[in-house]
C-alpha positions in Angstrom: 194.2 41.5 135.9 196.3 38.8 137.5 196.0 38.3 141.4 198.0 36.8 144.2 196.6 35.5 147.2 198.7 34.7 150.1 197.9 31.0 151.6 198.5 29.7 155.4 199.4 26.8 156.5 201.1 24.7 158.7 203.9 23.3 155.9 201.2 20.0 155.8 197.9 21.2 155.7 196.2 24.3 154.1 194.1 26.2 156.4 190.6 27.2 155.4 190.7 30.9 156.1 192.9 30.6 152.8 190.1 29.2 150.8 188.0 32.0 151.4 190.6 34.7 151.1 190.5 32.9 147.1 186.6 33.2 147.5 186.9 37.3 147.9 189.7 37.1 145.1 187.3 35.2 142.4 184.6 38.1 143.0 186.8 40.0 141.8 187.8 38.1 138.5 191.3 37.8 136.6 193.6 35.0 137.1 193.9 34.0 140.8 197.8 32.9 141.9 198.8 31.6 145.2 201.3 32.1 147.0 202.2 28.9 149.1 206.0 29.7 151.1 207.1 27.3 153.3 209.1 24.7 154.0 208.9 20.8 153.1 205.2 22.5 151.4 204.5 20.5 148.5 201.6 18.9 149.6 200.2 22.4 150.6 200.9 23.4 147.1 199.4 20.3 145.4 196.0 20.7 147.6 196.2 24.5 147.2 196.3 23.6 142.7 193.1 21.5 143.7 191.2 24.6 144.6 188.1 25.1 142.1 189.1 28.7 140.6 193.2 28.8 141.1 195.3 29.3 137.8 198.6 29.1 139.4 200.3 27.9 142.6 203.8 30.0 143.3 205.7 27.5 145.6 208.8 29.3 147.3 210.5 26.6 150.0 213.2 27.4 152.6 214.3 26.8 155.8 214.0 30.3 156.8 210.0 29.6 155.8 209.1 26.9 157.9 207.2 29.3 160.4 205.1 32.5 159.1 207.4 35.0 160.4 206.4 38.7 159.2 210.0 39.7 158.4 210.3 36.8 155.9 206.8 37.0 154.3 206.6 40.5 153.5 210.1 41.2 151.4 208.7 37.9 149.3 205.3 39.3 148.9 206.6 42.9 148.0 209.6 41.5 145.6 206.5 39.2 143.3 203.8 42.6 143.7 204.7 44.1 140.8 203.5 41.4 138.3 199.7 41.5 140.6 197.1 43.9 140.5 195.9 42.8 144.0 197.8 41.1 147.0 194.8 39.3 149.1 194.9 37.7 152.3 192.9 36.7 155.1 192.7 38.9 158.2 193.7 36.5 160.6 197.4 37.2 163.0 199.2 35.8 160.4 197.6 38.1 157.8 197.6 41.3 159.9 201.2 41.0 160.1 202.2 40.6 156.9 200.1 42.5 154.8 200.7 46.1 156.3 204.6 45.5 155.9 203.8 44.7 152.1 201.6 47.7 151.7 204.1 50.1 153.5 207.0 48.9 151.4 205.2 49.6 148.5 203.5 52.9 149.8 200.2 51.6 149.1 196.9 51.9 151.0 195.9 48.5 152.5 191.8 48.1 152.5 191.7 46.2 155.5 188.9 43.1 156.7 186.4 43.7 153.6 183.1 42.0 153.8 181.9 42.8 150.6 183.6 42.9 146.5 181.5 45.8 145.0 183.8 45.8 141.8 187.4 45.8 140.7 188.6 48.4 143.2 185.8 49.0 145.3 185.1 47.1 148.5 183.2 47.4 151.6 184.3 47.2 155.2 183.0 47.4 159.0 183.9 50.4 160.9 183.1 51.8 164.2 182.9 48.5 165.8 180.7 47.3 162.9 178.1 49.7 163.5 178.4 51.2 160.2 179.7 50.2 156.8 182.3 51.8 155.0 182.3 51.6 151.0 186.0 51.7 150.2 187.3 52.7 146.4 191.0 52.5 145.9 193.0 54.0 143.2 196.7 52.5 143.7 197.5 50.9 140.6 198.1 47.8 143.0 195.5 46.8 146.2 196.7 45.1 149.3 193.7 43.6 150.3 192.5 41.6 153.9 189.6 39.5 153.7 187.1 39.5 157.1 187.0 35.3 156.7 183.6 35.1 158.5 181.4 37.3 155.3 182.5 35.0 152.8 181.9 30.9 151.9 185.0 29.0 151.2 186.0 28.6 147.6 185.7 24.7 146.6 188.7 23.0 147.9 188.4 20.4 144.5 187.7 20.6 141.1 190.9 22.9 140.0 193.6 21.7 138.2 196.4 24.9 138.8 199.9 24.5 137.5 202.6 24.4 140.7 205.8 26.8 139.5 209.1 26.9 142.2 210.5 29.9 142.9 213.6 30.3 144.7 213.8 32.6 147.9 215.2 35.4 147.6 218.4 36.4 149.6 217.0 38.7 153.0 218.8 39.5 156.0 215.6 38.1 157.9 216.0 40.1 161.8 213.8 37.8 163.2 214.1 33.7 164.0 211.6 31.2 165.8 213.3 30.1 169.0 210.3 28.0 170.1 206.5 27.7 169.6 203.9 26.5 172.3 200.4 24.8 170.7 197.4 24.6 172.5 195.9 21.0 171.7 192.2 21.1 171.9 190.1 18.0 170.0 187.2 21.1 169.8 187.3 22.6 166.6 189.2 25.6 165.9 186.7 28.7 166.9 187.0 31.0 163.9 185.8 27.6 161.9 183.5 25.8 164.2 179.8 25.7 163.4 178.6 25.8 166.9 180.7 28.2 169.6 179.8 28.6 173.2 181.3 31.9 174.9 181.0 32.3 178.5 181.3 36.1 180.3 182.3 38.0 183.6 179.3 36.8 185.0 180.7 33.4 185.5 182.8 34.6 188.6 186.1 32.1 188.0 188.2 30.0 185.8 187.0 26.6 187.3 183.1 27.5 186.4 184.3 28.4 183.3 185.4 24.9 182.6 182.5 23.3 185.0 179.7 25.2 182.5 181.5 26.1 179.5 183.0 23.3 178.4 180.8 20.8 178.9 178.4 22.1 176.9 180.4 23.4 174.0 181.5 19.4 173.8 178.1 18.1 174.6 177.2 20.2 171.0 180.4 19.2 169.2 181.4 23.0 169.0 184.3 25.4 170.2 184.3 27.1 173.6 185.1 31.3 173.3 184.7 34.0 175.8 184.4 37.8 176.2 187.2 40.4 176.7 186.2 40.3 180.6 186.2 37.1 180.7 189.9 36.6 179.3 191.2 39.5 181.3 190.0 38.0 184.2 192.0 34.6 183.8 188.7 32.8 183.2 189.9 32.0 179.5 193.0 32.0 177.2 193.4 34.4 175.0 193.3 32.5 172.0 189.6 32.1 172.9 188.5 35.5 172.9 185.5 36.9 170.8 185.2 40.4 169.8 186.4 43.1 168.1 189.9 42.9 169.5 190.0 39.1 169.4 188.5 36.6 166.8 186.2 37.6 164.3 183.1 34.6 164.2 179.7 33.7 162.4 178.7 30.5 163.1 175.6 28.8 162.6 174.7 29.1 166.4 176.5 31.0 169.2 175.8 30.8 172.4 176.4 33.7 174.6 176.3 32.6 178.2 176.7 35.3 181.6 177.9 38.3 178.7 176.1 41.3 179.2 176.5 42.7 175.4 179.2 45.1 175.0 179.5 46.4 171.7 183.2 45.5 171.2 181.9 42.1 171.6 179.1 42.4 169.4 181.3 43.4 167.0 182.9 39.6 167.0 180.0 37.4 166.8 176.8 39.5 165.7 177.2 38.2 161.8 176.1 34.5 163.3 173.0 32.9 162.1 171.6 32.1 165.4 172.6 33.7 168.7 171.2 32.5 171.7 171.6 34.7 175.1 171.6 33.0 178.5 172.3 35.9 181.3 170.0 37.1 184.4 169.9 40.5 183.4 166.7 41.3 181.3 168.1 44.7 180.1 171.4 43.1 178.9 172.3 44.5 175.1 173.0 41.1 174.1 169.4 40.7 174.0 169.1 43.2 171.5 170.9 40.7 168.6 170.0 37.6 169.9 167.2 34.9 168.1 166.0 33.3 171.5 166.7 34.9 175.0 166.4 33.5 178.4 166.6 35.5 181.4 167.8 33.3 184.2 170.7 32.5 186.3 173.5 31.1 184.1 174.0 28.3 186.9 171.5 26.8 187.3 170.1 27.0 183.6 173.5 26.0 182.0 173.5 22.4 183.8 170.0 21.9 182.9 170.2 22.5 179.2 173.5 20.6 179.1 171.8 17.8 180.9 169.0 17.6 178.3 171.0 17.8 175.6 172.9 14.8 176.4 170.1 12.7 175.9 
């Protein structure tokens, strides 16, 4: 049983949601490949053979691989899937997109954003929002797997010793180019990884509180600022904050939900973190239902005072 995971990156730096794709794939045993296409990626490769549990790092380079474009990925992934019993990846954008080309191509069933390895070819997975759990088993001969990145701890980024093998690229009429990419520079950390997120809601009536509560504090605890659907469809936020079950999937070590009343399609996006602390003026808010420590008062005149304190 040989498998291949499929790594992200940024042609310079490995990103972590990869290392804990490989966590999901070492529960499940056999030899664990990568998959690292790019361009100019050799130092990707060479920290992705460092990785405590990797046997092999498949390095495919081209220009047409510089950016993670679907229509590229997928005809690589499907040409190498015959020599895999499983195709894993994280369920991030990137990961959404490709996979489900790969798993139509090769008329396969994808298991989609599993929590939990049960065995070889049976795997667990949030439905309904996450209010129930789904025990999965898949006969295909090959799984395409996604791995929900926030249920599992990150495979050791040292210790391996994997051998590097270039491929080349096979020849694809790719339909789709890059004609320019915008990056939102932020020194917070990155919100799926951050240990401490802040997420303001509705409730906070306009972009500029938003920035006047919300981001003070989130930098004042050295974590990432997020937000609620509302919030984002409201113009409070950008999108790429968003929290829930149609935006970013998080569990960190504390979350701090401030003027969000609860809904479960939020719920849904951070209720796997270790502490959740609620801030909102309504004392029948659902959000109370999940959360460690509750306080019912008005988010502006409480948030100052706690990020006040804090600073000292």
């Amino acid at each position: 049983m040989t498998i291949l995971v499929f790594a992200e990156h940024n042609n310079t730096q490995l990103k972590g949601d990869t290392l804990k794709a490989v966590a999901a794939a070492l529960k499940i045993g056999g030899d664990i490949h990568v998959l690292v296409a790019g361009h100019n990626a050799m130092g990707v490769a060479e920290q992705v053979a460092a990785v405590k549990g990797v046997s092999k790092v498949i390095l495919a380079q081209d220009a047409a691989l510089e950016h993670p474009v679907a229509e590229a990925l997928a005809p690589m992934l499907t040409e190498l899937a015959p020599a895999y019993s499983h195709l894993i990846a994280a369920a991030t954008t990137t990961g959404k997109n490709v996979m489900p080309r790969v798993a139509a191509a090769l008329d396969t069933a994808q298991v989609s954003d599993i929590i939990e390895v049960v065995s070889a070819d049976t795997f667990k997975r949030p439905i309904y929002a996450g209010n129930a759990i789904a025990t999965v088993q898949s006969h295909d001969s090959l799984k395409v797997i996604t791995v929900r990145v926030s249920a599992f701890d990150a495979a050791p980024a040292t210790g391996g010793g994997a051998s590097i093998e270039s491929i080349p690229v096979p020849a694809q009429q790719i339909t789709a180019t890059v004609i320019g990419q915008a990056l939102a520079k932020s020194e917070r950390p990155e919100l799926t990884a951050a240990r401490i997120v802040v997420s303001g809601g509705r409730a906070l009536g306009s972009a500029e509180n938003y920035q006047a509560l919300i981001a003070p504090l989130a930098d004042t605890l050295g974590g990432a600022a997020g937000a609620s659907r509302a919030a984002v469809d409201a113009g409070f936020a950008a999108n790429d904050l968003q929290v829930g079950q149609t935006g970013k999937i998080v569990a960190p070590e504390l979350y701090v939900a401030i003027g969000i009343s609860g809904a479960i399609q939020h719920l849904a996006g951070m209720k796997d973190s270790k502490i959740i602390v609620a801030i909102n003026k309504d004392e029948e808010a659902p959000i109370f239902q999940v959360a460690d420590y509750g306080l019912v008062a008005d988010l502006f005149d409480a948030v100052p005072e706690m990020t006040t304190a804090l600073s000292h």
